[in-house]
C-alpha positions as a Markdown table, in Angstrom:
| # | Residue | x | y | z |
|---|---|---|---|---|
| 1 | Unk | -6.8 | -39.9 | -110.1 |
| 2 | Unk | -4.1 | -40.5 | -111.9 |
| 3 | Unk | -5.6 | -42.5 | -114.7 |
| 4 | Unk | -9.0 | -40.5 | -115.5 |
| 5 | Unk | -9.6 | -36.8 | -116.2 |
| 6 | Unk | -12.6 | -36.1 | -113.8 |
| 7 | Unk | -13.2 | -38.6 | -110.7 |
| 8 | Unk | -16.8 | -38.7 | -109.2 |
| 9 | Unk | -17.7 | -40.1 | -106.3 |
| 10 | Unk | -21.8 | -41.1 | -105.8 |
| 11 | Unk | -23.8 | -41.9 | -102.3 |
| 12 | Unk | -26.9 | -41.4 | -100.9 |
| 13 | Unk | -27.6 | -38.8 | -98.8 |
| 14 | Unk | -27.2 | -40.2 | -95.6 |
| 15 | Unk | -23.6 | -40.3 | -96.0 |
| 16 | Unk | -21.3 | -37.2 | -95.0 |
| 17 | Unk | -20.0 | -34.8 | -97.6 |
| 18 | Unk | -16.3 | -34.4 | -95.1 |
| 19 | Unk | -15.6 | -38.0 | -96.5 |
| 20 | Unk | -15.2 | -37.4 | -100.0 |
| 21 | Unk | -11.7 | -35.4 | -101.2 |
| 22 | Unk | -12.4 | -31.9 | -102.4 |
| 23 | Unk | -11.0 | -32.0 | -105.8 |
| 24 | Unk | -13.3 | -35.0 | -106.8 |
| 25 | Unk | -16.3 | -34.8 | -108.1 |
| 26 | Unk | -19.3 | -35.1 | -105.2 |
| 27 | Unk | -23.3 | -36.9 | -106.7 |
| 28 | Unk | -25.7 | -37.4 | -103.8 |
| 29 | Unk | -28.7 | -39.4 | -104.7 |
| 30 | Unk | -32.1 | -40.6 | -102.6 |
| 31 | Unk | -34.7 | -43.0 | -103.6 |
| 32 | Unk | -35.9 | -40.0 | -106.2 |
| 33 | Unk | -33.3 | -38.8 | -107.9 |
| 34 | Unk | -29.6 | -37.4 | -107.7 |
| 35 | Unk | -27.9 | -34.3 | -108.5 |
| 36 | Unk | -24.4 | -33.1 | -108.5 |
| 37 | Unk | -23.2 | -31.4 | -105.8 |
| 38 | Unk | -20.0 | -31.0 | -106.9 |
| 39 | Unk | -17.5 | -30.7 | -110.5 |
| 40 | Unk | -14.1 | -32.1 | -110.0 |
| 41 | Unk | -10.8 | -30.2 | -111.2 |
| 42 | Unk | -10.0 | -31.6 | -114.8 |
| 43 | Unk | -6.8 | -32.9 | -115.3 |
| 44 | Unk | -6.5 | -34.0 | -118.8 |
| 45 | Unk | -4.7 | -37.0 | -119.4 |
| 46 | Unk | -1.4 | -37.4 | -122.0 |
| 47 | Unk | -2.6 | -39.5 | -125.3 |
| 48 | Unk | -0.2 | -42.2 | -124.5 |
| 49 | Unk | -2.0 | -43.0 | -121.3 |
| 50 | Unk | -5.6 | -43.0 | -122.8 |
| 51 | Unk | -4.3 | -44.8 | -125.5 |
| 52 | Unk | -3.0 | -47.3 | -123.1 |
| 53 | Unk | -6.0 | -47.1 | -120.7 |
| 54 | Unk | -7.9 | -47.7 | -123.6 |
| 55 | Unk | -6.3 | -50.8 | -124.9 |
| 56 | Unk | -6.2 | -52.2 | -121.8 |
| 57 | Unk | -9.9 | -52.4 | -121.3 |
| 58 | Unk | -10.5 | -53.5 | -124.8 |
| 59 | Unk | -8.5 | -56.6 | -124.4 |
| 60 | Unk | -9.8 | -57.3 | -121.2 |
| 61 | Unk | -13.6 | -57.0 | -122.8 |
| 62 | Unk | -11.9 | -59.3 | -125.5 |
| 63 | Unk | -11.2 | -61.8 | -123.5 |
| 64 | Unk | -14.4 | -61.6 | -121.5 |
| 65 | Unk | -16.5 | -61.9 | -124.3 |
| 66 | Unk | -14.0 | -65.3 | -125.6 |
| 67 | Unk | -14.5 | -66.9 | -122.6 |
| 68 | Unk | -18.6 | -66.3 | -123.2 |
| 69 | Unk | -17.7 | -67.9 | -126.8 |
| 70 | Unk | -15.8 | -70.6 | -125.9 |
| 71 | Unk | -16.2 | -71.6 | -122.1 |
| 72 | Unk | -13.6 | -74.8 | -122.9 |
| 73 | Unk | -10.8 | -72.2 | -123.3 |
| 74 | Unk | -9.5 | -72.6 | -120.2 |
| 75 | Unk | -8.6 | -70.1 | -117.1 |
| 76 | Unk | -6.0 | -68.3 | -119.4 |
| 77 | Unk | -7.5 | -65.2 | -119.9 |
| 78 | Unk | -9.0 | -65.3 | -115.7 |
């Protein structure tokens, strides 16, 4: 949890509550629906992480989407 400010966990009902950690988040869902059982604790994250976080994942989409561009690149970005 270290690198989000609210964790959820989701599964169907069938699946035990006891499995999931208490501070997290708890969505049960059937063939109809879900709801949410339970909020997590918030623990907001310092700017320097999300910035990072954030960065992260846009180069990785970057790359993604060059690779769907240009399949001849190569595995550089894999």
């Amino acid at each position: 949890m270290a690198h989000c400010d609210r964790l959820y966990f989701a599964a169907p009902t069938t699946v035990p509550e006891s499995l999931f950690p208490a501070e997290a988040g708890l969505i049960m869902a059937d063939a109809y629906g879900a709801s949410v059982l339970r909020d997590p604790e918030l623990h907001k994250l310092a700017g320097a992480t999300r910035r990072s976080l954030l960065l992260a994942f846009a180069r990785l989409a970057a790359d993604r989407l060059h690779l769907i561009g240009d399949p001849e690149c190569g595995d550089e970005f894999a």
